[in-house]
TORMARNU-49967 format. One record per atom (N, C-alpha, C): x, y, z; residue in one letter. Coordinates in steps of 0.02 Angstrom, whole numbers, plus 50000, padded with zeros to 5 digits. Layout:
REM TORMARNU-49967
XYZa/...
This chain:
REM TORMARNU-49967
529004796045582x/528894799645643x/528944807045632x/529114808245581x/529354815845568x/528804818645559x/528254815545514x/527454816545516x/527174819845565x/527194812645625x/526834815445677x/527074821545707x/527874820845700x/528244827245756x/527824835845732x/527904833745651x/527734841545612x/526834840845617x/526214836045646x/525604836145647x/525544838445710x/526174836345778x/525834840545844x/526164847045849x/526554850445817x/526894854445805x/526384858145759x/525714857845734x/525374862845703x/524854864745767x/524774860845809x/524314860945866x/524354867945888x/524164870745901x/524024879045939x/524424878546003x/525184879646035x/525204880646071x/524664885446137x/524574878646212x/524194882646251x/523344877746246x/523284874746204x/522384873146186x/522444866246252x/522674862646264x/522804857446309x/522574862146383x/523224865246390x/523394868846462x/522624873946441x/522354877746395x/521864881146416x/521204877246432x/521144871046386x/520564866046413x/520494864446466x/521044864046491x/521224858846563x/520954864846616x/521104870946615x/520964876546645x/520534877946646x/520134878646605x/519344881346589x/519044875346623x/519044866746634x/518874862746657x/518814864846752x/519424866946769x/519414868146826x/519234873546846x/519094877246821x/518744885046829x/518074884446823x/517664879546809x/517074877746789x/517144873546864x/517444867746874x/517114863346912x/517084867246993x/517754871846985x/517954876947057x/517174884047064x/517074882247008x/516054891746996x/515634885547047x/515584877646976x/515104874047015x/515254871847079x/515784871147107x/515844867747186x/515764876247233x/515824880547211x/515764887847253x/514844887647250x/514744886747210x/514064888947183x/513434880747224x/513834878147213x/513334869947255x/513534872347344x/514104874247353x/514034876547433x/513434882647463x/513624887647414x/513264894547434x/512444891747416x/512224886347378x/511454882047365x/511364882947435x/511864875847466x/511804872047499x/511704877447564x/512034881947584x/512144887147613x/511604891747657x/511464893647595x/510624896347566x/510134892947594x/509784884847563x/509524880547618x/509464878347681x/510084878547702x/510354877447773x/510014883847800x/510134891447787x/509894896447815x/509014896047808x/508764893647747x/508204891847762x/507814888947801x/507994882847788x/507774877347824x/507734878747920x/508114882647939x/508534886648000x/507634891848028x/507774895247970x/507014900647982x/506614895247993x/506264890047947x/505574887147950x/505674884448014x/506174881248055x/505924878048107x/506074882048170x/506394889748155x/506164895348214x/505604896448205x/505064896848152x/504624898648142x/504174894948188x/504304886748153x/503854882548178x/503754882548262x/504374882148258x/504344884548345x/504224890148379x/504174893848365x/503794900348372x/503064899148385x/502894896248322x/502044896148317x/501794889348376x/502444884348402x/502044880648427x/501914884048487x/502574890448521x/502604892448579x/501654896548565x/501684899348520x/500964903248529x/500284899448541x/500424893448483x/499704890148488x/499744886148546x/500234884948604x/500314884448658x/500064887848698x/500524894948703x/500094898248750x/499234900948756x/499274901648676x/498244903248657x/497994898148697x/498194893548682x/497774886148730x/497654885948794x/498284888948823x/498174890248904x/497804896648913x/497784901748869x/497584906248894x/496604905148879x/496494902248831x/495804899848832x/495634894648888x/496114889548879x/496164885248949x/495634888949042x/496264894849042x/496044898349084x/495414902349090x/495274904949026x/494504908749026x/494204902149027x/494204896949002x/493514894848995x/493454890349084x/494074889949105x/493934888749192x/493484894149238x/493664901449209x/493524906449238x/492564906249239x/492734904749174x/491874906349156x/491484899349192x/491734894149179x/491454888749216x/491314888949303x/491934891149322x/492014892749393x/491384899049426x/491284902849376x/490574910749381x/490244906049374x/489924901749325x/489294897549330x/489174894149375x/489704890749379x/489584886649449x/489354889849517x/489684894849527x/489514899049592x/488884902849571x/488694904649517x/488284906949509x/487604901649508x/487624897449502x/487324890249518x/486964888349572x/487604887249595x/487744886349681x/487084891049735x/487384896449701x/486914901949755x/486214900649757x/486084899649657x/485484900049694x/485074892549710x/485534886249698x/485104881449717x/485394884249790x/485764887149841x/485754887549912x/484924891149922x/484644897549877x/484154899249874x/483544895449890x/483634891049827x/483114887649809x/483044881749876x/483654879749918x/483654874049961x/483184876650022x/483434882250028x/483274888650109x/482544889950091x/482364889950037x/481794894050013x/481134884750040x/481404881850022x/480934875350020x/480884872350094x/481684873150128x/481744871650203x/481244876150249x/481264885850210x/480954886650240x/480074886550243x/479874884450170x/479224881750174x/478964875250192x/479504872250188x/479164864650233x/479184866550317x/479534870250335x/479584873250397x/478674875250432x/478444882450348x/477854882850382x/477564879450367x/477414875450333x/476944871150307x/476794866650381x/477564863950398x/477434859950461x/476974861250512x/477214868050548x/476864871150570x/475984872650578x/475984875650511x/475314875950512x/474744868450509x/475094863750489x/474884856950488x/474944855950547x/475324857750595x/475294853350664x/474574858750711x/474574864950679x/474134867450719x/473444867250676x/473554864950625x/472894862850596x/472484855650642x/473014853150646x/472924847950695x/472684847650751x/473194851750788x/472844854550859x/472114858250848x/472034861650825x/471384863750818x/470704858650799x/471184853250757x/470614850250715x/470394843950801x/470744843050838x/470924838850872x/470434842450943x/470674850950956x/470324854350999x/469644852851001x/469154854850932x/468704855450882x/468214848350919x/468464842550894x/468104835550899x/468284833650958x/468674836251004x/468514831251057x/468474839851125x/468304843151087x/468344850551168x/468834852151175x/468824860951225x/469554862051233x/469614857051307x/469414856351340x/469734849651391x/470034845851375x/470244842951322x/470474836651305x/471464841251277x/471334845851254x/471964849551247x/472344851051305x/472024854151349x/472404856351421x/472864850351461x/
């Protein structure tokens, strides 16, 4: 046993206790260093979906706001439409109007004509 006593007795006082140290000084960088990752991501990940939400609020509102022009513009056509088939309705009411007219006194005349004015009175 005297062997062994004088073989750990050449050992470097300290190489144990400094291994053991350097072990934990390493695993204490990597567990600081996997949080501030993790950290980092978290703050990422944080932006992309303000972002995302951001962009849905916009491509939201673009939508309504085209939404609205393209009512606007539909709504001018339409009235603009409108008017003039009212045109076009007034315009035909008022030619079947004379048309009537002159047909009924085409009539009367044609009617005066073949049978005398006596037969009118």
């Amino acid at each position: 046993m005297t062997s062994a006593t004088k073989h750990d007795s050449k050992l470097p006082a300290g190489l144990v206790p400094n291994i053991v140290g350097l072990a934990i000084e390493v695993a204490d960088r990597g567990q600081s260093t996997t949080f501030a990752v993790i950290n980092e991501a978290r703050a990422e990940l944080r932006a992309v979906v303000d972002h995302t939400i951001e962009l849905a609020e916009k491509v939201a509102a673009s939508g309504f706001r085209l939404a609205k022009k393209v009512t606007a513009k539909i709504d001018e056509a339409s009235h603009d439409t409108l008017g003039q088939v009212e045109r076009v309705v007034n315009g035909a009411v008022t030619s079947a109007r004379t048309t009537s007219r002159a047909a009924t006194e085409l009539a009367h005349s044609t009617i005066a004509g073949i049978t005398g004015p006596s037969a009118q009175a």
